[in-house]
C-alpha positions in Angstrom: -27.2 -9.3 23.8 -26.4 -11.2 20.4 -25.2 -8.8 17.6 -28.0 -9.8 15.4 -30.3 -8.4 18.0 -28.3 -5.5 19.0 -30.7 -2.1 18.8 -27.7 -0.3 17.2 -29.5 -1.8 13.6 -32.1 0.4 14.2 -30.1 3.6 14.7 -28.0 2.3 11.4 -31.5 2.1 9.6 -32.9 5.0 10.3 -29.7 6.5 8.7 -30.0 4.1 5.5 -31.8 6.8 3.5 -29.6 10.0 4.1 -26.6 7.8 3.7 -27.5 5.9 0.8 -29.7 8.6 -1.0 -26.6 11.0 -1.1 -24.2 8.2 -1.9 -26.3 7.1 -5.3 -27.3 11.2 -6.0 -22.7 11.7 -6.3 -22.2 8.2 -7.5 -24.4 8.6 -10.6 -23.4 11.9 -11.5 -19.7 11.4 -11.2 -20.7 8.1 -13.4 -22.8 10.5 -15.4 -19.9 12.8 -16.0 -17.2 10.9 -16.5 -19.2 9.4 -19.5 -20.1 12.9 -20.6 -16.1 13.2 -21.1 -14.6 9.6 -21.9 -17.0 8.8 -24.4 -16.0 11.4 -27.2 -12.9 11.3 -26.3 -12.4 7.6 -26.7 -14.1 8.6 -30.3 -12.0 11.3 -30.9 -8.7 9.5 -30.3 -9.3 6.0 -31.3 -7.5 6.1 -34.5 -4.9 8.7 -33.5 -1.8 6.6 -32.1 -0.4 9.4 -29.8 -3.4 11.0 -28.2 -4.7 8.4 -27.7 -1.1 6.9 -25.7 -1.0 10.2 -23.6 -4.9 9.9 -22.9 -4.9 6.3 -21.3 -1.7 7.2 -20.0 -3.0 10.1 -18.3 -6.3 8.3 -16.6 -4.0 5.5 -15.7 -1.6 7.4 -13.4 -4.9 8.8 -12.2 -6.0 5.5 -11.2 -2.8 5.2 -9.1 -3.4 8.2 -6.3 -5.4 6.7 -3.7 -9.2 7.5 -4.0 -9.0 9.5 -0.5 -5.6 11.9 -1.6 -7.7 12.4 -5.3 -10.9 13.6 -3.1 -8.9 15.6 -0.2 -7.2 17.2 -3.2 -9.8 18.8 -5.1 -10.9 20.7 -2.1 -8.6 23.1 -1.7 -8.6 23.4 -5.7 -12.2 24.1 -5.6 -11.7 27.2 -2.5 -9.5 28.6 -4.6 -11.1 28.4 -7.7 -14.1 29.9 -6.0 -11.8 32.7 -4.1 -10.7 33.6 -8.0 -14.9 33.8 -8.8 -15.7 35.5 -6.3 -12.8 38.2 -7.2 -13.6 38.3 -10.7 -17.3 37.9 -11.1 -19.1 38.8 -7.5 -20.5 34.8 -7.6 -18.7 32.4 -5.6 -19.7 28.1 -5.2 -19.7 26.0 -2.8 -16.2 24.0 -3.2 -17.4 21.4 -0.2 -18.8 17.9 -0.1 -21.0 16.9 -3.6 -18.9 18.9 -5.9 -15.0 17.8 -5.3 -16.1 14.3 -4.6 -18.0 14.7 -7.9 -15.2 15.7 -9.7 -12.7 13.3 -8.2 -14.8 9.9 -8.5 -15.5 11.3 -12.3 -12.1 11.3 -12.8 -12.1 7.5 -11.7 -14.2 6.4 -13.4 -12.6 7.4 -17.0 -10.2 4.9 -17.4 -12.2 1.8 -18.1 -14.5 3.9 -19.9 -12.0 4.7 -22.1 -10.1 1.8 -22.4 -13.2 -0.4 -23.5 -14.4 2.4 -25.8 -11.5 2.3 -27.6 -11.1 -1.6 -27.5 -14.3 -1.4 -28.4 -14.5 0.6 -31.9 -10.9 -0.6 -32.8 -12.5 -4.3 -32.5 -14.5 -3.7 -35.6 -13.7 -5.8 -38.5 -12.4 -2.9 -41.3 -14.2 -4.7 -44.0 -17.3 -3.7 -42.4 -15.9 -0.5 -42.2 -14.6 -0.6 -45.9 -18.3 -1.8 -46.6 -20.3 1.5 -45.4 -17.8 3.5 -47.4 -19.0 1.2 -50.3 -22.8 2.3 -49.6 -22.1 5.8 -49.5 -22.4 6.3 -45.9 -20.5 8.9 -44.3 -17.8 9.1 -41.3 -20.4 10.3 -39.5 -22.9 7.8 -40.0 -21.0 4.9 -40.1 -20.5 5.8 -36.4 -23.5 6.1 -35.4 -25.5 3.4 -37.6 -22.7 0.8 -37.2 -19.3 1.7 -35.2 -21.0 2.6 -32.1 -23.7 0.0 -32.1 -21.0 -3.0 -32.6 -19.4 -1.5 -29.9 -21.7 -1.3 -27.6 -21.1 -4.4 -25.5 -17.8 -3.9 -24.7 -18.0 -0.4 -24.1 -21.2 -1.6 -21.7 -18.2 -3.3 -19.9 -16.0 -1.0 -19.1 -19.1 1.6 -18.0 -19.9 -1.5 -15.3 -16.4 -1.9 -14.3 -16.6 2.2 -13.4 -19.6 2.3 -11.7 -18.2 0.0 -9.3 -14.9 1.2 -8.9 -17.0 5.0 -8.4 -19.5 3.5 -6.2 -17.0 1.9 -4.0 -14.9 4.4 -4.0 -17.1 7.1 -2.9 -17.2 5.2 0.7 -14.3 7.6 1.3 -16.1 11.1 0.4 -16.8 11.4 4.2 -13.8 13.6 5.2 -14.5 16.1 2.7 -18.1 17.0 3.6 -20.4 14.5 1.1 -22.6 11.8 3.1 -22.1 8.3 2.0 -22.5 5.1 3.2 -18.7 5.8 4.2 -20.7 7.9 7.3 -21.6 4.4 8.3 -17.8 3.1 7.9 -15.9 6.1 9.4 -18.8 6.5 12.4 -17.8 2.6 13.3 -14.5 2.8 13.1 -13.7 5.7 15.5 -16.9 4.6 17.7 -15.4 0.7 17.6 -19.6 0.1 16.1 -19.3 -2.6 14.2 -22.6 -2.5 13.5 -22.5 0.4 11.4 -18.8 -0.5 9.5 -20.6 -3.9 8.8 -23.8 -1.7 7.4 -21.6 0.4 5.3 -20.2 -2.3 4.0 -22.9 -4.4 3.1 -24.8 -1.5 1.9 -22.4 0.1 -1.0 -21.4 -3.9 -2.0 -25.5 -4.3 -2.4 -25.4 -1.0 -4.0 -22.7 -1.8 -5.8 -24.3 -5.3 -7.4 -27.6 -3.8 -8.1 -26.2 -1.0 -9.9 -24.0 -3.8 -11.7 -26.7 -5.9 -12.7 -28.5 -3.0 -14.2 -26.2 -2.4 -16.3 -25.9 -5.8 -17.2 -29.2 -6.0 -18.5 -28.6 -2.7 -20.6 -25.5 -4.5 -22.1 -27.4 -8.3 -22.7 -30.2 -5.6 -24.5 -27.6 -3.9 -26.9 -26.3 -7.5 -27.5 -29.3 -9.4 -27.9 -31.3 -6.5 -29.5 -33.8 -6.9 -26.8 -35.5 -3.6 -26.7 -37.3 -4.7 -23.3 -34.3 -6.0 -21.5 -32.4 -2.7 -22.1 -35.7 -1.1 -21.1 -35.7 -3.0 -18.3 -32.1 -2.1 -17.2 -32.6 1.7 -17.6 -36.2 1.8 -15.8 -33.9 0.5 -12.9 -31.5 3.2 -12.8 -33.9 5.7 -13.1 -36.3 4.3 -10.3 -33.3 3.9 -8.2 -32.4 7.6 -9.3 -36.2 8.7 -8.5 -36.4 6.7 -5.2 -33.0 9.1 -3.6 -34.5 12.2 -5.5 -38.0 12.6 -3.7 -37.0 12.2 -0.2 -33.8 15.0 -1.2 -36.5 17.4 -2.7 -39.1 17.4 0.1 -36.9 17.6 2.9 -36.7 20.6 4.8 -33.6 23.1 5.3 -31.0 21.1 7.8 -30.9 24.1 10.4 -27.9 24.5 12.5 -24.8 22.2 10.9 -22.5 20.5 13.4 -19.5 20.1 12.3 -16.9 17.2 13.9 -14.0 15.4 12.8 -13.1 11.8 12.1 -12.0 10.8 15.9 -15.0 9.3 18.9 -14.5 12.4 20.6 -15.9 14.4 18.0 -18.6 12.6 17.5 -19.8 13.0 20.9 -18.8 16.9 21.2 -21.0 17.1 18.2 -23.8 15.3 19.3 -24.0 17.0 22.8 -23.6 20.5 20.5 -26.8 19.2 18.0 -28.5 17.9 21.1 -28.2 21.3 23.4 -29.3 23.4 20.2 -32.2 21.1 19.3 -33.1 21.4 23.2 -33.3 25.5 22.7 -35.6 24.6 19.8 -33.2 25.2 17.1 -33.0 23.1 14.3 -29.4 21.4 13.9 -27.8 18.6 12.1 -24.7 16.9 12.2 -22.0 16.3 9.6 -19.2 13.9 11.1 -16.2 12.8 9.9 -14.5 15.8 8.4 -11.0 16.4 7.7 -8.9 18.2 10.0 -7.9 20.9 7.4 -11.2 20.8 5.5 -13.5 21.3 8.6 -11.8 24.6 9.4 -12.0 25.9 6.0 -16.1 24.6 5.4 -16.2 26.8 8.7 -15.2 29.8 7.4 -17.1 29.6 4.4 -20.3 28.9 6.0 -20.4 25.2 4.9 -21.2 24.1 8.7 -22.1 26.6 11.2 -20.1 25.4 14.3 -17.8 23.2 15.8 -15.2 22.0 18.5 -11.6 22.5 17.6 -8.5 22.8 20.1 -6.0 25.3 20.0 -2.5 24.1 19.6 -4.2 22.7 16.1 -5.2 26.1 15.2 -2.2 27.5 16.1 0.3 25.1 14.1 -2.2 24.4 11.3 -3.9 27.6 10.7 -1.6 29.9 12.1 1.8 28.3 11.5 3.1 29.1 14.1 6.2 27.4 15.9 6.4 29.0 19.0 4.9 28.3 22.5 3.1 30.5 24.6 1.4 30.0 28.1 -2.3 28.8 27.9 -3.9 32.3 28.6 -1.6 34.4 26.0 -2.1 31.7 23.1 -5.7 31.6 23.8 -5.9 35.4 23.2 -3.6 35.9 20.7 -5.1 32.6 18.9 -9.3 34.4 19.5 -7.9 37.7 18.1 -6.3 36.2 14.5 -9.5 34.4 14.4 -11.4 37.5 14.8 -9.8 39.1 11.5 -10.9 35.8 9.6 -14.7 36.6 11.1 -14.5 33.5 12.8 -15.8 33.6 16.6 -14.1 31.9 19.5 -17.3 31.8 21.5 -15.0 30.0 24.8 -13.4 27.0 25.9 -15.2 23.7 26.9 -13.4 23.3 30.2 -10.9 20.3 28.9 -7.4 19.8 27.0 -6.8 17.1 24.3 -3.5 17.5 23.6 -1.2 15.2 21.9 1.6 12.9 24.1 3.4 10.2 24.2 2.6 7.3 25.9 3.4 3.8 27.0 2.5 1.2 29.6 2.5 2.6 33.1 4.5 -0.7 34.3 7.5 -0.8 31.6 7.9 2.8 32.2 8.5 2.2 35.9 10.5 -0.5 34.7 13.0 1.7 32.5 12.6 4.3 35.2 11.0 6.8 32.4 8.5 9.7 33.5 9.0 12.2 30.6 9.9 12.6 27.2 13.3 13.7 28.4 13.9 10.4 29.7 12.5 8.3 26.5 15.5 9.8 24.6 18.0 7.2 25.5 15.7 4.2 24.4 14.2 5.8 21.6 16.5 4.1 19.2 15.8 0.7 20.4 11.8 1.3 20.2 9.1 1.7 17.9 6.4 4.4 18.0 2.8 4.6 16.3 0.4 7.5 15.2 -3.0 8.6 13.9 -2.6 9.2 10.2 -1.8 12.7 10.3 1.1 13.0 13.2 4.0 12.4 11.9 3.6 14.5 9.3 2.0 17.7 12.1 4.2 20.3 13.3 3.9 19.1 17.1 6.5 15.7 16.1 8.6 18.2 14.5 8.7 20.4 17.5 9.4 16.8 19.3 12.1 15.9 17.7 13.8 18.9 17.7 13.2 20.0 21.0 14.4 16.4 22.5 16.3 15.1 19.4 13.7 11.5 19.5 14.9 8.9 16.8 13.1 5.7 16.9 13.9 2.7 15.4 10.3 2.4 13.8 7.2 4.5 13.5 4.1 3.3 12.3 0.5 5.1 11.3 -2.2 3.4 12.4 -6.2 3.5 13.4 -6.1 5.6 16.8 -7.9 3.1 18.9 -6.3 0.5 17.7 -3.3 2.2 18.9 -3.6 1.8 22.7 -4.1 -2.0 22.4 -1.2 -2.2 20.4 0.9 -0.4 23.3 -0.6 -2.6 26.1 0.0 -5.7 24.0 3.8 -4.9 23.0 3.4 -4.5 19.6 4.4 -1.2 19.5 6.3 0.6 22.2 5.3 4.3 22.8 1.9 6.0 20.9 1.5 9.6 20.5 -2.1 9.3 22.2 -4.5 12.4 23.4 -4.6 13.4 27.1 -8.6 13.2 27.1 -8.5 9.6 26.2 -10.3 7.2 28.2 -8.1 4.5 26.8 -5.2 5.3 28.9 -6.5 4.2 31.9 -8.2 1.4 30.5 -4.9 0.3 29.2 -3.3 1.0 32.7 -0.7 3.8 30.6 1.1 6.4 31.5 1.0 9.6 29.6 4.9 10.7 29.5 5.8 14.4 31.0 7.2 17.4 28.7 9.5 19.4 30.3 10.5 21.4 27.5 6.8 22.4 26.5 7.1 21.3 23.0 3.7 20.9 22.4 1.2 23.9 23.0 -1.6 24.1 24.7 -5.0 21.6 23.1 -7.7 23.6 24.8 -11.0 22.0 23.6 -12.6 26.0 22.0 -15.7 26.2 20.4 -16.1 27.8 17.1 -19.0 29.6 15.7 -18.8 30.6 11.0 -18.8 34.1 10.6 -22.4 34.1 9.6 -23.5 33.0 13.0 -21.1 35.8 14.6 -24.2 38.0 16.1 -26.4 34.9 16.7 -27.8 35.6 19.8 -29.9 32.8 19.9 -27.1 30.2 18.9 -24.7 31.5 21.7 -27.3 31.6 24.6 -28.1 27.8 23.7 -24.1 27.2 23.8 -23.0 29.1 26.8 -24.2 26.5 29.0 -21.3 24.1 27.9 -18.2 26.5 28.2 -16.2 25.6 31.0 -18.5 22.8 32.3 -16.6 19.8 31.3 -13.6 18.5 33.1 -10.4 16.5 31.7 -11.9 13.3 33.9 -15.4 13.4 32.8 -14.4 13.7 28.6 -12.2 10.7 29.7 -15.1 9.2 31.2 -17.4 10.1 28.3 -14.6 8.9 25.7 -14.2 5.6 27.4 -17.7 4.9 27.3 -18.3 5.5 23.5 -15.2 3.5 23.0 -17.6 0.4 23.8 -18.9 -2.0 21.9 -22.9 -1.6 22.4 -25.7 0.3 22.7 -24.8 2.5 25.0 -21.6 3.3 23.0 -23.5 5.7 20.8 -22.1 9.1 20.6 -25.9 10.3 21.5 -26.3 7.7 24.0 -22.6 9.3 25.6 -24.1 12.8 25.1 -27.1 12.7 26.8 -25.3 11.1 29.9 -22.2 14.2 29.6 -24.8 16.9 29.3 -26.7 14.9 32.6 -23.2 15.1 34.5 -22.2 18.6 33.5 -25.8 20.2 33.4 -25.8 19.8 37.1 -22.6 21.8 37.6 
């Protein structure tokens, strides 16, 4: 089938208004904001040398964190600002998805506003200036009936350079709970859908242009004096405001949220999860792509309502805890210190993801290594790659102390893109997952540990203390604990690491609840 026929457009489509509705709702008011606050201060500080240094100084270092550390950072600001409100006034916000990537993209989007605001009104000839003194007209005015208006065009351009850099940007508000177009972009990415990176893509760059050329017309008003073409240019934004708005306002209350994070796995889990509950007849939604830290934490404050974890994360991420325990005691010790957080560990799924290290089955047998303890003396003459988040996870800590590893490289990179690095050469070991499909695909060999260094990764499903006594919610669930095998999530994982149709993460669903539902 030819990818411009392939049905996966129709399941990006049908998508297009969620996705692009939310991404326009927080790319406008971040825009919005960020005007609110550069604007008078560009005013404020455009004829005081040193404020105005520290103030462009300030938004420029902003602009050098990488949009995804800016947005993962105000999360955990926001819980604990809303911990403090709670404390202190009874009244407590929501610190996930629209508001910390609302806060975050206004941030980036101040320092062209800023910049061309003050180019801008410094730009002004001072005889003009001089001249309104000379008509009587005060500070005040002179702003308003001449400053401003002069200034317009270039402050038109730095406002255009922002809501690009903000609508682009906010691609990568998916880990941190807001839907965007980056839904698309992270979805395709873990799922290998290239149909859906390719929408994402093309999507906010459209989005991006229109919202461009809108402005553009604003600014060729202001310029020109053309009342209708600045007309023109804001009865765009605010249809394309309206046109996200209506579809938001009617729609009706999401149900049951599914939480999953940002690997194929996931996605799947959480679409066999939304699918079972929808099958009970309850209502349920899904919102993929969350942060590993951030998805526990919208858990327990009710920001989803369930989702799969596994338990050596919870027990070095949440717990800190260094120490390993058999399966059993970990699992008991780990249900009972969620307990006193009101979280429920409803049961495990029948499966363990854990992390290892891997490499090609054949140079292994070459070098004669069949564990971890055997890597050690090659380790130095090898290279080894991760996900984004390993090396810096307490399980390559544990690693490397337990079997004192030193590597002559280590590299982060995409996970699937991992295992065809390792089967290729280009990398010689991967700290891989046990349930991956990939390995055998590959023809690798996952490497033993003989010293237990990592804990158990028990696939456990998690229920937000609000859904603690939902009967309902746990009856549609129970059918899934302890029905699905390491081989068949292998299975299921290796099938919606394809490249078609049947790839989906519903598609792989439907057949994993067909293979387990029969057990």
């Amino acid at each position: 089938m030819s990818f411009i026929g392939d049905p996966r457009w129709g399941e990006a489509l049908s998508h297009l208004p969620d996705y692009l509705g939310n991404h326009v709702r927080v790319s406008l008011a971040a825009l919005a904001l960020g005007l609110i606050v550069s604007l008078p201060l560009a005013i404020l500080t455009r004829n005081r040398p040193a404020p105005r240094g520290i103030l462009l100084a300030l938004a420029s270092i902003v602009q050098t964190v990488p949009g995804l550390a800016l947005l993962a950072l105000f999360y955990p600001l926001l819980l604990a600002a809303a911990s403090v409100s709670l404390a202190l006034f009874g009244a407590s916000f929501s610190a996930f998805g629209f508001l910390p990537a609302m806060l975050a993209l206004a941030l980036y989007s101040m320092l062209p506003v800023l910049r061309n605001g003050i180019t801008g009104l410094n730009g002004i000839d001072p005889a003009l200036i001089e001249a309104t003194k000379g008509v009587g007209m005060t500070a005040r005015q002179s702003l308003v009936m001449v400053e401003l208006p002069l200034a317009l065009p270039v402050m038109m351009a730095g406002i255009r350079t922002a809501a690009v850099w903000v609508i682009g940007t906010a691609t990568l508000s998916t880990p941190i709970g807001q839907t965007s177009l980056g839904n698309y972009i992270f979805a395709g990415l873990q799922t290998q859908n290239w149909v859906f990176v390719l929408s994402g893509c093309v999507a906010s760059a459209l989005l991006a242009l229109a919202v461009d050329q809108l402005l553009g017309l604003i600014e060729n008003g202001l310029r020109l004096r053309s009342r209708l073409r600045s007309g023109l240019g804001a009865a765009g934004i605010l249809a394309l405001v309206a046109a996200t708005l209506v579809p938001w306002m009617a729609r009706s209350s999401p149900g049951y949220v599914v939480g999953a994070k940002t690997f194929a796995e996931q996605y799947v889990l959480s679409a066999l999860l939304r699918e079972r509950l929808q099958a009970s007849g309850l209502p349920a939604t899904a919102r993929s792509g969350l942060g590993s830290s951030v998805i526990f934490q919208a858990l327990k404050a009710g920001d989803i309502d369930l989702y799969v974890d596994y338990s050596g994360t919870l027990w070095a991420n949440q717990l800190h805890r260094t120490d390993i325990k058999p399966r059993a005691e970990l699992l008991a010790e780990l249900k009972a210190s969620l307990a006193k957080e009101n979280v429920t560990l409803l049961g495990e799924l029948g499966f363990e993801n854990a992390y290892a290290l891997v490499m090609p089955k054949q140079r292994a047998e070459a070098l004669g290594i069949h564990s971890i303890a055997d890597l050690v003396g090659h380790a130095s003459t090898m290279s080894i790659a991760g996900d984004y988040e390993f090396f810096s996870r307490p399980e390559w800590a544990a690693l490397q102390k337990a079997y004192g590893l030193q590597f002559r490289a280590q590299r982060q990179m995409q996970p699937d893109f991992m295992y065809a690095a390792v089967a290729s050469g280009e990398i010689d070991v991967i700290a891989g997952y046990t349930s991956d499909g990939l390995i055998a695909k590959y023809d690798l060999v996952v490497l033993d540990d003989p010293r237990n260094a990592i804990p158990p990764y028990d696939a456990i499903l998690l229920l937000a203390p609000k859904r603690t006594g939902d009967e309902q919610l746990q009856a549609a669930l129970k059918p899934l604990l302890g029905k699905i095998d390491i081989a068949t999530m292998r299975e299921a994982n290796l099938r919606a690491a394809g490249n078609d149709a049947t790839s989906s993460p519903d598609v792989v669903a439907k057949w994993l609840w067909e293979k387990i539902g029969k057990r």
